[in-house]
Short mmCIF file of the C-alpha atoms (twelve columns), coordinates in Angstrom:
data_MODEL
# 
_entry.id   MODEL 
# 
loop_
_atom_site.group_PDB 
_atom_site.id 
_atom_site.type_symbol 
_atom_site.label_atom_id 
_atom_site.label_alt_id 
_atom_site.label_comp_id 
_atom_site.label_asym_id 
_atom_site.label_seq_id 
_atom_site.Cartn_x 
_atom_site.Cartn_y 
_atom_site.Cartn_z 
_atom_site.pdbx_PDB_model_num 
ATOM 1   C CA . UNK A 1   -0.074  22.584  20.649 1 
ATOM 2   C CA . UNK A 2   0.302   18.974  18.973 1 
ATOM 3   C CA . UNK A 3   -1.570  16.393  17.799 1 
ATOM 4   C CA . UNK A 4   -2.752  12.791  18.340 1 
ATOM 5   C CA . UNK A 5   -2.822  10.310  15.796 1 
ATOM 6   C CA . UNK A 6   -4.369  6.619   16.028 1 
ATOM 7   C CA . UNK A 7   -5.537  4.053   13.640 1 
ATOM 8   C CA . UNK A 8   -8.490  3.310   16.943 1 
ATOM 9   C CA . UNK A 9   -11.631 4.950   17.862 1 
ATOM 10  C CA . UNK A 10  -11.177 6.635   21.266 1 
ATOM 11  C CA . UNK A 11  -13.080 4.135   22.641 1 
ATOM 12  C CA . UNK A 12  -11.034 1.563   21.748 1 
ATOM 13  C CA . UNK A 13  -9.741  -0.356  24.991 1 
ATOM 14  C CA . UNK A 14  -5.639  -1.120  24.716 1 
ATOM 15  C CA . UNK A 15  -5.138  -4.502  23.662 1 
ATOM 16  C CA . UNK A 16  -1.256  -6.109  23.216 1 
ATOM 17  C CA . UNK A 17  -2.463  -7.569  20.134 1 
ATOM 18  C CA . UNK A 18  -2.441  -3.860  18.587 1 
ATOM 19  C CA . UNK A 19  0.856   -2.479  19.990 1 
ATOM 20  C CA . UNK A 20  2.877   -4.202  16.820 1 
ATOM 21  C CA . UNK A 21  0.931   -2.089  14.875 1 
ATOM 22  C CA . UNK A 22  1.360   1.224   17.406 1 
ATOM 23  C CA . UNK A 23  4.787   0.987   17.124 1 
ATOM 24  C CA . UNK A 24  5.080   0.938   13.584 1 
ATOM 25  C CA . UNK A 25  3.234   4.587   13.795 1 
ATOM 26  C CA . UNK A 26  5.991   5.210   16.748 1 
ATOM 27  C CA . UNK A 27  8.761   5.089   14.092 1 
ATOM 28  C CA . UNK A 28  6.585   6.635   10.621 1 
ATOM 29  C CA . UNK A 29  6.206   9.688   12.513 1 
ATOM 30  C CA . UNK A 30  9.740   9.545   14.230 1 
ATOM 31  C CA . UNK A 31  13.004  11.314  12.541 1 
ATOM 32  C CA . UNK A 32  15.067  8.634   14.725 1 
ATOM 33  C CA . UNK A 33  14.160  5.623   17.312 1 
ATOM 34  C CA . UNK A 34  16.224  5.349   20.207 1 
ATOM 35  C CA . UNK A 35  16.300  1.576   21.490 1 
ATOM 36  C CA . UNK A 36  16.926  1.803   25.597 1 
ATOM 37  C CA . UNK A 37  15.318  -1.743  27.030 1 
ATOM 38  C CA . UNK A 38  13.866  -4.856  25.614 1 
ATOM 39  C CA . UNK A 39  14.186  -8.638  25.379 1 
ATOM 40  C CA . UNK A 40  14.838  -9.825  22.004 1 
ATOM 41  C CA . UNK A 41  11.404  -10.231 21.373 1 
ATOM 42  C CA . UNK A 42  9.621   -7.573  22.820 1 
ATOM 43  C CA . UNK A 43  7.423   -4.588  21.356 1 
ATOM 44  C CA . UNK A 44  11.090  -2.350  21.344 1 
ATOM 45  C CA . UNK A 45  12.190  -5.182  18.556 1 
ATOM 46  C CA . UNK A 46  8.967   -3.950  16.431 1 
ATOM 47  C CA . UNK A 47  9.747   -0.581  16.670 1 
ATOM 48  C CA . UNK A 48  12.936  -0.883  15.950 1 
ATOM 49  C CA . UNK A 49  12.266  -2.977  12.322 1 
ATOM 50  C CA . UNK A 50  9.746   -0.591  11.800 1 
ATOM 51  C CA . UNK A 51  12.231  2.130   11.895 1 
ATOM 52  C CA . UNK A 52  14.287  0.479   9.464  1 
ATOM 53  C CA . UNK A 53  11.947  -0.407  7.397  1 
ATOM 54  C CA . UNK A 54  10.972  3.487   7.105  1 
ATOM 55  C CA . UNK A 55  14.300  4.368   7.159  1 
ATOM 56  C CA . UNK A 56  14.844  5.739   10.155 1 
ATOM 57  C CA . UNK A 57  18.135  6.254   12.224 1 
ATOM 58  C CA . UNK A 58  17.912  3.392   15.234 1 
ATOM 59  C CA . UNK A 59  20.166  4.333   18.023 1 
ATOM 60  C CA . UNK A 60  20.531  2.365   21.301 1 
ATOM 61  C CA . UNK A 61  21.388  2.581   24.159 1 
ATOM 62  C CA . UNK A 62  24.049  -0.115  25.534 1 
ATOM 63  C CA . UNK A 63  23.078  -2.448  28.500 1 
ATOM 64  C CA . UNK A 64  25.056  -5.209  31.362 1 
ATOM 65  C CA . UNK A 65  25.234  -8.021  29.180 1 
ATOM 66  C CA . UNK A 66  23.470  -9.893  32.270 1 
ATOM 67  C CA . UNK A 67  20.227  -7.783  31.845 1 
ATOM 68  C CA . UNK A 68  17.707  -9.150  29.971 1 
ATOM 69  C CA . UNK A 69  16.502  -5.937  28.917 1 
ATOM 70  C CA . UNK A 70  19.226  -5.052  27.812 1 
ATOM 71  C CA . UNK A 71  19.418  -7.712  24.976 1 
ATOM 72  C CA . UNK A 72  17.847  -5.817  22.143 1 
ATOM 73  C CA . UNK A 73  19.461  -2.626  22.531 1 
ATOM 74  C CA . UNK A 74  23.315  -4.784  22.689 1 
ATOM 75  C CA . UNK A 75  22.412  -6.759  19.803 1 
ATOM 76  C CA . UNK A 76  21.101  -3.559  17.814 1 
ATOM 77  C CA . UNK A 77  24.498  -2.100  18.235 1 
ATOM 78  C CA . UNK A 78  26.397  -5.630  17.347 1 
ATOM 79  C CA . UNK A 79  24.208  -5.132  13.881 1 
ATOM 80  C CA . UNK A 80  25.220  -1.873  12.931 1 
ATOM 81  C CA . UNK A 81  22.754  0.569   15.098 1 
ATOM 82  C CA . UNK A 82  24.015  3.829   16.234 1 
ATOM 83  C CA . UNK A 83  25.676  4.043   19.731 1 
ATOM 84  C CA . UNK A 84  23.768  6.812   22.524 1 
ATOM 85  C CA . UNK A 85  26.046  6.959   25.183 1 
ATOM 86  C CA . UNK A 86  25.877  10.089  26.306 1 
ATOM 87  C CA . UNK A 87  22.619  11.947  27.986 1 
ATOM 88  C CA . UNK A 88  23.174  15.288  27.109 1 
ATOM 89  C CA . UNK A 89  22.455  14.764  23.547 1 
ATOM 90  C CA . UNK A 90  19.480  17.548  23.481 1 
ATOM 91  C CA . UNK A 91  15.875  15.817  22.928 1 
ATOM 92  C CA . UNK A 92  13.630  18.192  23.047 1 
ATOM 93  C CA . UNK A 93  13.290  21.563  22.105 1 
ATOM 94  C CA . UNK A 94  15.749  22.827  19.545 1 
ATOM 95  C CA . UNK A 95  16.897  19.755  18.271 1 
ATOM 96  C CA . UNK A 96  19.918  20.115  15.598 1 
ATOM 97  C CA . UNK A 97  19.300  19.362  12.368 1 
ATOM 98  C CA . UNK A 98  18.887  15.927  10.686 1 
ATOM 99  C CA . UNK A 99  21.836  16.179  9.247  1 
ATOM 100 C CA . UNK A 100 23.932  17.364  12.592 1 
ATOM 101 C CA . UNK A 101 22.990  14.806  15.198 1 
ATOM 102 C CA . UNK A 102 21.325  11.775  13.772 1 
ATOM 103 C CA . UNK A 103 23.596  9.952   11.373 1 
ATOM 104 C CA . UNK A 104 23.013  6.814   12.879 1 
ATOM 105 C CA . UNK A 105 22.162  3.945   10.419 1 
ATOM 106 C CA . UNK A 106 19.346  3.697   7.867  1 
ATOM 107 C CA . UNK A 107 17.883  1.101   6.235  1 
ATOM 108 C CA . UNK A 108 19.803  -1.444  7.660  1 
ATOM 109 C CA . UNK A 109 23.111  0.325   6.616  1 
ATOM 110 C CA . UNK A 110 26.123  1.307   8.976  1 
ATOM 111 C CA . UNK A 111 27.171  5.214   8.450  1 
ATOM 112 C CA . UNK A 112 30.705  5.142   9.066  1 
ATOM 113 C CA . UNK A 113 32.156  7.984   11.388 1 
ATOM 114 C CA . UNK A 114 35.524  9.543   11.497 1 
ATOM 115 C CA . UNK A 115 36.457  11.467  14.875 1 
ATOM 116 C CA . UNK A 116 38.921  13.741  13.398 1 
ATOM 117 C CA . UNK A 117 40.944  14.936  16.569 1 
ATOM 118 C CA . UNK A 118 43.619  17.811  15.857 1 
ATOM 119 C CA . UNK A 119 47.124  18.489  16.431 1 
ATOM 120 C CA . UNK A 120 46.045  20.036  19.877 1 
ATOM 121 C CA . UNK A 121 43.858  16.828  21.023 1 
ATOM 122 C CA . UNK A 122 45.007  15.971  24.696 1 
ATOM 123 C CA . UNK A 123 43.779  12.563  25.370 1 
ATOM 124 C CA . UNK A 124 44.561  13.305  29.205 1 
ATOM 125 C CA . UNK A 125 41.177  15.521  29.031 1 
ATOM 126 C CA . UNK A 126 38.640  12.515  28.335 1 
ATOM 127 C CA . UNK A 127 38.939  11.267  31.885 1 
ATOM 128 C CA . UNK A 128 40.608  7.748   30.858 1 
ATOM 129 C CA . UNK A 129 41.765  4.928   33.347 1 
ATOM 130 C CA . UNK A 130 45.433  4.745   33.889 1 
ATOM 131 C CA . UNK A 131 45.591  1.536   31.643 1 
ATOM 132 C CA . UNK A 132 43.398  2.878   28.899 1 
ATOM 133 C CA . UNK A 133 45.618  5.902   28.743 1 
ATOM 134 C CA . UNK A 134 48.714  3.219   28.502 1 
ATOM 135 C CA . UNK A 135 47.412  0.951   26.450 1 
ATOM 136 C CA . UNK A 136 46.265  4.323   23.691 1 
ATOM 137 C CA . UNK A 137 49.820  5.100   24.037 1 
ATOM 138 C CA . UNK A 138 50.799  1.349   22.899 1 
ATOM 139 C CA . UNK A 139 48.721  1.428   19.999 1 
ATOM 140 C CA . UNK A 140 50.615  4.044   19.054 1 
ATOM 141 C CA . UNK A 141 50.199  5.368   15.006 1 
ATOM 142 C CA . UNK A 142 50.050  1.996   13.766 1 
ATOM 143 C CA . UNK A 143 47.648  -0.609  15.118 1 
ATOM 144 C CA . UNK A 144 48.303  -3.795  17.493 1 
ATOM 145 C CA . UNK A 145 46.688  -6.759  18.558 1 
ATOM 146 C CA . UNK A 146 44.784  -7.887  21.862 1 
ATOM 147 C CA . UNK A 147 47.787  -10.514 22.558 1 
ATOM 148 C CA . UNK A 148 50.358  -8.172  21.903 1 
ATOM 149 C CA . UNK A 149 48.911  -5.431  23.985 1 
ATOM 150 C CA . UNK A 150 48.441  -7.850  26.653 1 
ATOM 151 C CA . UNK A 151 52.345  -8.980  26.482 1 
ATOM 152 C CA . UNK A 152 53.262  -5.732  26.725 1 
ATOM 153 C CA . UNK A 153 50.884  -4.328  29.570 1 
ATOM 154 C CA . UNK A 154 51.147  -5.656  32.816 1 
ATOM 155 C CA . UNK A 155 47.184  -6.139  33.069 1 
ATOM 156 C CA . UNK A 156 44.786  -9.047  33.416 1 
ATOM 157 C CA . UNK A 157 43.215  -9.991  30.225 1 
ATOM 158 C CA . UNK A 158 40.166  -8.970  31.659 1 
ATOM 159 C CA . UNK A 159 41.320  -5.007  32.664 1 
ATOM 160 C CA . UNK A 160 42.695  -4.910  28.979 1 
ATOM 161 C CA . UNK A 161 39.734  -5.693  27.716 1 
ATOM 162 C CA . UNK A 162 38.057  -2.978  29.575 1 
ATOM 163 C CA . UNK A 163 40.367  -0.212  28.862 1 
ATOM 164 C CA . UNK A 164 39.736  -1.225  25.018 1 
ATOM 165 C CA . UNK A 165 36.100  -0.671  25.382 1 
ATOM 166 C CA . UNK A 166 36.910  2.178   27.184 1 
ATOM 167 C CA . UNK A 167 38.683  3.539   24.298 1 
ATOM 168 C CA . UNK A 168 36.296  2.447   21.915 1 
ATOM 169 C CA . UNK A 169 33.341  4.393   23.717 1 
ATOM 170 C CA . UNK A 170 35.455  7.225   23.811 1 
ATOM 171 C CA . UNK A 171 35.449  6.938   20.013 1 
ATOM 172 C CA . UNK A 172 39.257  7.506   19.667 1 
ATOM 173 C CA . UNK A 173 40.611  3.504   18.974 1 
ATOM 174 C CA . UNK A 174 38.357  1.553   16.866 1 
ATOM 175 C CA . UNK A 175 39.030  -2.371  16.731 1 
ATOM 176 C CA . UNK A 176 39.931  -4.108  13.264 1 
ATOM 177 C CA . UNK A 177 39.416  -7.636  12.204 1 
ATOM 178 C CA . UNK A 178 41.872  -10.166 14.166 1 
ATOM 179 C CA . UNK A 179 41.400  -8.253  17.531 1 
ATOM 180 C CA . UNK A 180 43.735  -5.509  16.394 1 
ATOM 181 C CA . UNK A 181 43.140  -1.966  17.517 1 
ATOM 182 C CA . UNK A 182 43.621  1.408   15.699 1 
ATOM 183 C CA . UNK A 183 43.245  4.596   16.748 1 
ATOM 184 C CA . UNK A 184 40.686  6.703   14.941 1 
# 
């Protein structure tokens, strides 16, 4: 069972000219809008405003910073949209709740998330690099900076850098103003 809606007659031939207005009926009827490929100005960017504008959660999905099509979705997250890294999420049938999985942003706003992680938390079990694993342990309780993490890890600037994003996609470090790091 389901329905389809469209502002066309059936007989209405696709035209580009109409998809800005298609995708704004992609993200009315839409709880969220997940952003996975588009140059900055493609059809994706529509849907995504118009998901905002209807206040809608926008996820996306990160992309090599080489691809073009991966543009939109990486400067979506740099402006606040809500990170989908992980496939299992369940789409489909039995989604959770509103309230349980999409807390993304709405309206343009960032929903800030706290990972709580209990006394029992074994950061051995998220599969970490060696030097993400030592560099978490150098942040320690506090919080430290880029350049003093890099004085006191024997790592190119460019492995530290990826064992910080590492730890930032696994949502346990989160990176303060100055290039300073703290865990979550």
């Amino acid at each position: 069972s389901g329905v389809a809606v469209s502002q066309f007659l059936p007989s209405q031939e696709p035209d580009a000219r109409y998809f800005p207005s298609r995708n704004q009926w992609i993200a009315y009827f839409s709880d969220s809008v997940v952003i996975v490929e588009g140059e900055l100005n493609s059809g994706a960017r529509y849907t995504a405003e118009a998901a905002l504008k209807h206040s809608r959660n926008l996820y996306a999905v990160p992309g090599h910073i080489d691809n073009p099509l991966a543009a939109l979705p990486n400067r979506l997250l740099s402006e606040g949209a809500k990170l989908l890294s992980d496939a299992s999420i369940p789409f489909g049938g039995g989604i959770p709740a509103q309230s349980d999985l999409f807390s993304g942003i709405t309206a343009g706003k960032r929903t800030e998330e706290k990972v709580s992680l209990s006394p029992s938390f074994d950061v051995n079990s998220l599969g970490l690099s060696e030097l993400a694993l030592a560099v978490y342990e150098k942040i320690g309780a506090g919080e430290a900076g880029a350049d003093e993490l890099h004085r006191a890890i024997s790592a190119s600037l460019p492995d530290l850098n990826q064992a910080l994003l590492e730890l930032e996609l696994a949502e346990i470090i989160r990176q303060e103003a100055g290039r300073r790091y703290r865990r979550v």
